[in-house]
C-alpha positions in Angstrom: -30.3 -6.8 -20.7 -28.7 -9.3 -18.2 -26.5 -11.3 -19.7 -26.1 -15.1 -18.6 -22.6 -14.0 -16.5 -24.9 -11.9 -14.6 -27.7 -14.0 -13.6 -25.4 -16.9 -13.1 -24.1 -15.0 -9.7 -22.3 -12.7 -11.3 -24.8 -10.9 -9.9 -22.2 -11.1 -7.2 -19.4 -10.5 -9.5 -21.4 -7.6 -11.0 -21.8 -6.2 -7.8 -17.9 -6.7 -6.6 -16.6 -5.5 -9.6 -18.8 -4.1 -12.0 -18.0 -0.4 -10.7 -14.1 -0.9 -11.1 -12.3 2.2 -13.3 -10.0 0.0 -15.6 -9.7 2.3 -18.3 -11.8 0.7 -20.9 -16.1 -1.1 -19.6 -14.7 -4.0 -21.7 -12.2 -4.4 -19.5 -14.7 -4.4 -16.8 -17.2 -6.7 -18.3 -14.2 -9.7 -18.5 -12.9 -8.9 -14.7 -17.3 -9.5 -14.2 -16.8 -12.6 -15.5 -13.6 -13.7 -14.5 -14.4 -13.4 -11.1 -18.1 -15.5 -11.5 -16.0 -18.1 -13.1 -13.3 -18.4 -10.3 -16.8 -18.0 -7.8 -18.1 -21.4 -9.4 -14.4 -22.8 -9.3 -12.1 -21.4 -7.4 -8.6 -22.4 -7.6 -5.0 -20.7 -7.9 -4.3 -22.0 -11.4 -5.8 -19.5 -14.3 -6.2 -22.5 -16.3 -7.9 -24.8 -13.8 -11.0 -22.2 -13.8 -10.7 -21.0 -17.8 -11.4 -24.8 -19.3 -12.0 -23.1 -23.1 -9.6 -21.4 -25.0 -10.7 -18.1 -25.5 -11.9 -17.5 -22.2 -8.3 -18.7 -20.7 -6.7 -16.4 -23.6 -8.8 -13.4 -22.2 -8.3 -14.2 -18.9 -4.3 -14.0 -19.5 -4.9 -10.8 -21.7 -6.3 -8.7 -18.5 -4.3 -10.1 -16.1 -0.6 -9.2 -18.3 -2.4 -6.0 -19.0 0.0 -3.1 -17.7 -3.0 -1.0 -17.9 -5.1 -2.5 -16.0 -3.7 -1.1 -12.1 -4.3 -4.1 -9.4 -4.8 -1.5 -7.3 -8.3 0.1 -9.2 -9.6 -4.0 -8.8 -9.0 -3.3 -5.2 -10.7 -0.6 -5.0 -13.7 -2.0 -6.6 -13.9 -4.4 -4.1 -13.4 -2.3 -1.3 -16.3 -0.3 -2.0 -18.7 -3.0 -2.2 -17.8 -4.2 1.0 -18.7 -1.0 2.2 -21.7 -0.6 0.9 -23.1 -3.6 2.1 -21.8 -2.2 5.8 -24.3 1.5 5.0 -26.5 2.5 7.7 -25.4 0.2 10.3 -23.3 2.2 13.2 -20.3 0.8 13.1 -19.0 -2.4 11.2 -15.5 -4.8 13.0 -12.4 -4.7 10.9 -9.9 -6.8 11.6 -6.8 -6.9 10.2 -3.4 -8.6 10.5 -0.7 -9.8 8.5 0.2 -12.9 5.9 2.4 -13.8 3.4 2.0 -15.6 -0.2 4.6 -18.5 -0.4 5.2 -18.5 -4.5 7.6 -20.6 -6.9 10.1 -18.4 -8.4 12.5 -21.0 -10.1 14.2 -18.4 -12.1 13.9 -15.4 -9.8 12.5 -13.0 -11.8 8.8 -12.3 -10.7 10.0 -9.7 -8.6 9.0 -11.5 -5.3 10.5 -11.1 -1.9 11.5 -13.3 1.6 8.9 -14.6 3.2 8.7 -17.2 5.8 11.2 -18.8 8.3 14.8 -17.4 7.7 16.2 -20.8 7.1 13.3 -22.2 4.9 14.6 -19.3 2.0 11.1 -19.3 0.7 10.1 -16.3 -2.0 6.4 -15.0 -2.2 4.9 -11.8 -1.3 3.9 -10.2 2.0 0.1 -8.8 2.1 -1.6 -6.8 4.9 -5.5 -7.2 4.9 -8.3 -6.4 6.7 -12.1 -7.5 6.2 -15.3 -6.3 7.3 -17.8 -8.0 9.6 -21.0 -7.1 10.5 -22.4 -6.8 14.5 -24.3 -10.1 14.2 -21.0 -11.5 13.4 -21.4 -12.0 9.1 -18.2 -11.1 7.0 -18.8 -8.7 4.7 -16.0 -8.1 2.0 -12.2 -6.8 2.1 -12.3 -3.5 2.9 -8.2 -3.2 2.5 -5.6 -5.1 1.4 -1.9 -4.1 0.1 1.0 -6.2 -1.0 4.9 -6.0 -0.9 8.3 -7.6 -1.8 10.7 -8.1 1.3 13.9 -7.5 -0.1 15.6 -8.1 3.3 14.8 -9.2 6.8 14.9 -6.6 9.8 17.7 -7.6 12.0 15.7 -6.6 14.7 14.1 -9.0 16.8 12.5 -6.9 19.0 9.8 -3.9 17.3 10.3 -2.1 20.6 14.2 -1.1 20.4 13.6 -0.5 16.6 14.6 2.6 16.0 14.2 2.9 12.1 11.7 5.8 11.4 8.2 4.5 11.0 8.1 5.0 6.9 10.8 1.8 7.1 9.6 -0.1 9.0 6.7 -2.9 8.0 4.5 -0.9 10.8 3.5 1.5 8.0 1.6 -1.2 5.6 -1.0 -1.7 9.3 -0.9 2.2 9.0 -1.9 2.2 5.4 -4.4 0.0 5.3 -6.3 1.7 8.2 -5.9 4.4 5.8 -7.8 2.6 3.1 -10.7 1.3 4.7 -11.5 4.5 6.4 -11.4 6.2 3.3 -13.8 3.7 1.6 -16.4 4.1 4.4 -16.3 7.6 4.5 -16.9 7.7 0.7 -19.3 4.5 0.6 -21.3 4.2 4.4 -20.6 7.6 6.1 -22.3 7.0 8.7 -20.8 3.4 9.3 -18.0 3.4 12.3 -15.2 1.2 11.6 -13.4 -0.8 14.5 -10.5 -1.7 14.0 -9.5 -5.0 15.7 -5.6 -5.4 15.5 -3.5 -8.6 17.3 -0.2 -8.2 18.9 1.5 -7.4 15.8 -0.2 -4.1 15.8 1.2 -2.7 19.4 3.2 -0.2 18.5 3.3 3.4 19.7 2.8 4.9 15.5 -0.7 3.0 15.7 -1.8 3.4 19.3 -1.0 7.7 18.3 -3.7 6.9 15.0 -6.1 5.3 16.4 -6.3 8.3 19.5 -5.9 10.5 16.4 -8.9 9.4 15.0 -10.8 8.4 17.6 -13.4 10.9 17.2 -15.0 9.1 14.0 -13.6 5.3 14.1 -12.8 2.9 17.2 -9.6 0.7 17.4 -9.1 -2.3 19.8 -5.6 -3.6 20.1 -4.4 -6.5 21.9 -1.2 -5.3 24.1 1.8 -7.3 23.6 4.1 -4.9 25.7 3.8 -4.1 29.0 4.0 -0.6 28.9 4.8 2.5 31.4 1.5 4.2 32.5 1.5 7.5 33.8 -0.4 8.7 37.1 0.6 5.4 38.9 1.6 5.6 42.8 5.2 4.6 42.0 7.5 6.1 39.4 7.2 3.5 38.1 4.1 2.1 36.9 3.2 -0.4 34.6 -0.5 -1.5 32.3 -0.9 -5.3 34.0 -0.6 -3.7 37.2 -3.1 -1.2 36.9 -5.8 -3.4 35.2 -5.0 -6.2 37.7 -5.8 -4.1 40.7 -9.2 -3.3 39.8 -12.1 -6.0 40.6 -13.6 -8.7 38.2 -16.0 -7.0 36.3 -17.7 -10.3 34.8 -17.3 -13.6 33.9 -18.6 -15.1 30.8 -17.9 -18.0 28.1 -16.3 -17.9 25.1 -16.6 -20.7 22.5 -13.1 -20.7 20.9 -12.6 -22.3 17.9 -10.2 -25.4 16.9 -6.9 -24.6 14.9 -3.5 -26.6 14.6 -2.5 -25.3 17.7 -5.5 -24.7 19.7 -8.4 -27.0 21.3 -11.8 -26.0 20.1 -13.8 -25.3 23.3 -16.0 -22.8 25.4 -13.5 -21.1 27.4 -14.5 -18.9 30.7 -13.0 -15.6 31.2 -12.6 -13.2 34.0 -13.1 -9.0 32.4 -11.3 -6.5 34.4 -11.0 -2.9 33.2 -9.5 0.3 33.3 -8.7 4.1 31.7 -5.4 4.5 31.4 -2.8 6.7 30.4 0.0 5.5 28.0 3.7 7.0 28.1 4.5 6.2 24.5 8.3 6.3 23.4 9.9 6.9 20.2 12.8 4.6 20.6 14.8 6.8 18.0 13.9 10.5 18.2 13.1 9.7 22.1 9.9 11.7 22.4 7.3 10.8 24.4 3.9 10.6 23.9 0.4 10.2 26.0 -2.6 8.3 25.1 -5.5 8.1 26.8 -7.3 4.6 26.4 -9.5 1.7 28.1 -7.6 -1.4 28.9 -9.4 -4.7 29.3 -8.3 -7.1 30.8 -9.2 -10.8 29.6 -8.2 -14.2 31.5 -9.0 -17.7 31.4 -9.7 -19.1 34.6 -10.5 -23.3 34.6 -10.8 -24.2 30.7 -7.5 -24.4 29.6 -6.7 -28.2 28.0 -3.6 -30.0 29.2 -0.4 -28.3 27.1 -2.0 -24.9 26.3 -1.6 -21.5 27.9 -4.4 -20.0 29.2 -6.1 -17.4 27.1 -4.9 -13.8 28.0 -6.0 -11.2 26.4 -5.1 -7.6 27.5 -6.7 -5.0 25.3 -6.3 -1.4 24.7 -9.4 0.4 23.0 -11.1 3.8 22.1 -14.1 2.4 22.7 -15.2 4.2 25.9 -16.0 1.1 28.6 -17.9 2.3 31.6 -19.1 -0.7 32.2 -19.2 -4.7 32.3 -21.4 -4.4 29.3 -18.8 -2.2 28.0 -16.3 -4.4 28.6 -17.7 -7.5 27.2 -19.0 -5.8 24.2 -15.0 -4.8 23.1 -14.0 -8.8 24.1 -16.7 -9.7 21.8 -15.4 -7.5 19.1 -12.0 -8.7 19.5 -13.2 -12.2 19.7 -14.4 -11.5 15.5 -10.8 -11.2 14.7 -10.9 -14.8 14.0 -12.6 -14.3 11.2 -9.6 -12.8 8.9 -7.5 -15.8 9.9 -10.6 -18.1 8.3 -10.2 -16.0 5.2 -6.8 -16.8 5.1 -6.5 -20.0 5.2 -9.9 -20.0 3.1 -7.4 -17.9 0.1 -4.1 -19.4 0.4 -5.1 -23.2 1.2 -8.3 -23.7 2.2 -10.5 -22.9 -1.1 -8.6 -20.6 -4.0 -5.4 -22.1 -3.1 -3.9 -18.8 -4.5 -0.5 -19.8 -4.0 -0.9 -22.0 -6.5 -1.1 -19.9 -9.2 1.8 -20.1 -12.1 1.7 -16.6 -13.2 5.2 -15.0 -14.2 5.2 -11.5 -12.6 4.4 -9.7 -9.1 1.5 -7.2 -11.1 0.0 -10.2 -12.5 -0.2 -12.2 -9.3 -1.3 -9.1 -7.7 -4.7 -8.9 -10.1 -5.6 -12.8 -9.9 -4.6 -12.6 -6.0 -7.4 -9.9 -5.4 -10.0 -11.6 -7.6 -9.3 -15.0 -5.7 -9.6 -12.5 -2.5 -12.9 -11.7 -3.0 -13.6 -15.2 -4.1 -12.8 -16.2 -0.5 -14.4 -13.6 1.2 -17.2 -14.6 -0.8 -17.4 -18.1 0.6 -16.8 -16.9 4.4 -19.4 -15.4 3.9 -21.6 -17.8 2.4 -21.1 -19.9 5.8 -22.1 -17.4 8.0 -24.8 -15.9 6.1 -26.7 -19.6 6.6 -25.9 -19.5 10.5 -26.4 -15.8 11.8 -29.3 -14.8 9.3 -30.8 -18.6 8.6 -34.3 -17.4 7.5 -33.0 -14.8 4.8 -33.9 -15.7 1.3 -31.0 -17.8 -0.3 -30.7 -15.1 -3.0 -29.5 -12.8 -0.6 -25.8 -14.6 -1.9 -26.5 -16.9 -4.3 -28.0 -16.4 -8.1 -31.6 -17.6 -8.8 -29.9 -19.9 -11.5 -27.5 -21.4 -8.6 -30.7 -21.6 -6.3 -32.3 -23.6 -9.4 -29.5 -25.8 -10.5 -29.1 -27.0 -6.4 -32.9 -27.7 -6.3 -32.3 -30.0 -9.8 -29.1 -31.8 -8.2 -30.4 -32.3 -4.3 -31.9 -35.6 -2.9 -34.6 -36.3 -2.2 -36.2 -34.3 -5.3 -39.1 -32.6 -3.5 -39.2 -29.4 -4.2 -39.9 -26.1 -1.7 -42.9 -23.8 -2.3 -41.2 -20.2 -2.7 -37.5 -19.3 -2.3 -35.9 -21.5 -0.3 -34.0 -19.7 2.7 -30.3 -19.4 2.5 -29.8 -22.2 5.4 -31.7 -24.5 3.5 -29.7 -23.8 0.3 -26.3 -23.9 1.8 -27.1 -27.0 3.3 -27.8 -28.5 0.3 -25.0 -27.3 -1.0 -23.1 -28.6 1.3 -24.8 -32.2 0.7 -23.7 -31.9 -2.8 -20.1 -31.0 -2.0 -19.9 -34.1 0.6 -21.1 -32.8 3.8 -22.0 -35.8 6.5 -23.7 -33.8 9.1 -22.8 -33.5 12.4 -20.5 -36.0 12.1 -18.1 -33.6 9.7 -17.1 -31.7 13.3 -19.5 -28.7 13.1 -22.3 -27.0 10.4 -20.8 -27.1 6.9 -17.6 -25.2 6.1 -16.3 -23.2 2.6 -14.4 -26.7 1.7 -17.4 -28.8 1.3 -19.5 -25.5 -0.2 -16.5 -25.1 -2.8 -16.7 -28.6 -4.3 -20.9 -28.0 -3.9 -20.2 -25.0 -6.3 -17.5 -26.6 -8.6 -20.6 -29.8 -9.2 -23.2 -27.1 -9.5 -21.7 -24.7 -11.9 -22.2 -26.9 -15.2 -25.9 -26.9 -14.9 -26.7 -23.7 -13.1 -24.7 -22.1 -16.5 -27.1 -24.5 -18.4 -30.6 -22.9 -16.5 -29.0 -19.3 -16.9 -28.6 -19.6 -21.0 -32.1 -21.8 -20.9 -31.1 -25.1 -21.8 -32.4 -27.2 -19.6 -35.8 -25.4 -20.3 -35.6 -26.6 -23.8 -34.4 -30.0 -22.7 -37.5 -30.7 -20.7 -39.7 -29.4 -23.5 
């Protein structure tokens, strides 16, 4: 029988979480509904989204529960994500980097350093990476794992580092590539992923394992090094000055979108590409290594705002590029990393406002962080869902009683023959959340879709346990 948590979008919980190994099914049913109810209200604070006593009491209970490994609510996740990527031939995965600034009055959450060194901030470093579908979509975390910094690395520099790779943070980008390959070889074996790694992830441990594996994933990294390349004309011979040689392979635009630092605008870009040869160099055993990859070259040429650098992107890939359409196709992959900074600030700030949350240890912050993970993912999703597949019915995400409950609430009251599509319904969503059309910047965002949930939630709970049926009798 489907219970009222179920039809009430915990379908969506259902299908998160429903398959996570906890130990005990009723410890599986209350993650289920734990994660519906932080759906319909997301916030960091366990008591902000669990209003009754008994549900905040269970809430507490699974969340302090030792037996209940953060790690197996991960995984849960993970796998879904996955699934929704089967059959497709490859999915984007971008990952990078964040950190969780929590309160720690008393020092004894086991937390670690994050932040700027004189800012003395505690929290807990996190290295994630989401899926996202060719048409651009989000899909679901597909790897995520946390740590405590106990110290800062005196090194400024990665590249004269010469700690073994096992200490050094390098190993978390390691590990999570780890994860989400395993999860699509178990759940979408026939799904490639790509790997889409920043600046942060040029180093010569993760240019050798994406080469290493090259043969059943791709990876695309953006260089930050200008590194020695061998076969050159000179001794020696350096990446820029290969790819820089070779003729402009296209030219294309690029909307780029607005952040604190950065003008929203459609930027054009020269492509120029390249095979090249890598001499890799382990700074401390001083070994050298070659890897053969594709470097693409991206530049701005006449777009750049007064007080901005220029957009310069040079990438190194094990997607094979051949050609401009090559070329372009790995820019446009890259381009999709954006996505994983939207779900950050979507989870820490934006939406869930995890860092928020007031619980008193690192394993229970762990479990609420990856509920209010998915949660955010959730929401991404919900935004492009209503842009890139506008026609698709709107239960493709949301619950027939959430589809209901924003039909009751919306203005004007007519009502749409059929399922309305998921455009439709996230618009008027959005309405209900505060949305003023164009004149809000852009097509409605996961803030105005969270307070649409948080108004709709009452009476969509209402519809599911068939109260306002009886009502209107």
């Amino acid at each position: 029988m489907t219970t009222i948590a179920e039809e009430n979008g915990q379908a969506w919980a259902a299908a998160e979480f429903g398959e996570a190994m906890l130990g005990d099914r009723r410890r599986t049913r209350r993650l289920v509904t734990m994660a519906a109810a932080a759906a319909a209200k997301p916030s960091g604070k366990v008591t902000s989204v669990f209003c009754e006593g008994a549900d905040r009491e269970a809430a507490f209970r699974l969340l302090e529960n030792d037996g209940v490994a953060p790690e197996n609510i991960a995984l849960a996740m993970h796998a879904s994500t996955a699934r929704r990527a089967a059959g497709a031939p490859f999915v984007l995965v971008p990952i990078d980097g964040s950190s969780l600034n929590l309160t720690d009055r008393t020092g004894e959450k086991g937390l670690g350093i994050v932040g700027a060194r004189n800012k003395r901030a505690m929290g807990l470093c996190v290295m994630s990476a989401i899926a996202v579908a060719a048409n651009g979509t989000p899909l679901g975390l597909c790897g995520q794992t946390f740590w405590a910094r106990k110290q800062r690395s005196t090194r400024r520099e990665e590249k004269h580092d010469r700690r073994k790779t096992e200490e050094k943070e390098t190993r978390y980008w390691i590990e999570v590539m780890g994860h989400a390959r395993t999860v699509f070889a178990e759940h979408a074996p026939g799904t490639r992923p790509w790997f889409q790694l920043d600046r942060g992830g040029d180093g010569w441990p993760l240019i050798l394992d994406a080469v290493t594996h090259e043969s059943t994933e791709y990876a695309t990294i953006r260089a930050s090094y200008n590194r020695r390349v061998r076969g050159g004309r000179t001794k020696q011979h350096y990446l820029w000055e290969q790819v820089e040689r070779q003729p402009v392979a296209s030219e294309y635009e690029l909307d780029v979108p607005g952040s604190p630092n950065r003008m929203a605008r459609k930027a054009r870009l020269s492509v120029q590409f390249a095979p090249v040869r890598l001499d890799l160099r382990d700074q401390r055993s001083k070994r050298h290594f070659e890897a053969a990859l594709h470097a693409v070259l991206v530049q701005e040429l006449d777009t750049t705002p007064a007080g901005e650098k220029p957009i310069e992107w040079m990438l190194l890939t094990t997607y094979p590029v051949v050609t401009a359409e090559d070329a372009l196709t790995v820019v446009w992959g890259y381009s999709q990393r954006w996505r994983i900074e939207e779900f950050h600030k979507l989870w820490k700030t934006g939406a869930c406002n995890v860092e928020d949350t007031q619980l008193r240890a690192d394993d229970h912050i762990l479990r609420w962080a990856t509920i209010l993970a998915s949660v955010a993912m959730r929401l991404l999703r919900l935004t492009y869902l209503a842009r890139k597949t506008p026609d698709a019915p709107a239960t493709v995400e949301l619950s027939k009683s959430e589809v209901q409950a924003i039909l009751l609430l919306r203005k004007p009251k007519s009502k749409p023959r059929g399922m309305p599509c998921i455009s439709d319904a996230v618009r008027w969503l959005a309405d209900l959340g505060g949305y003023t059309g164009k004149s809000s910047g852009g097509p409605p965002g996961a803030i105005v879709l969270t307070r649409g949930l948080r108004r709709i939630e009452p009476v969509a709970m209402l519809i599911a346990a068939g109260e306002i049926v009886r009502v209107k009798k």
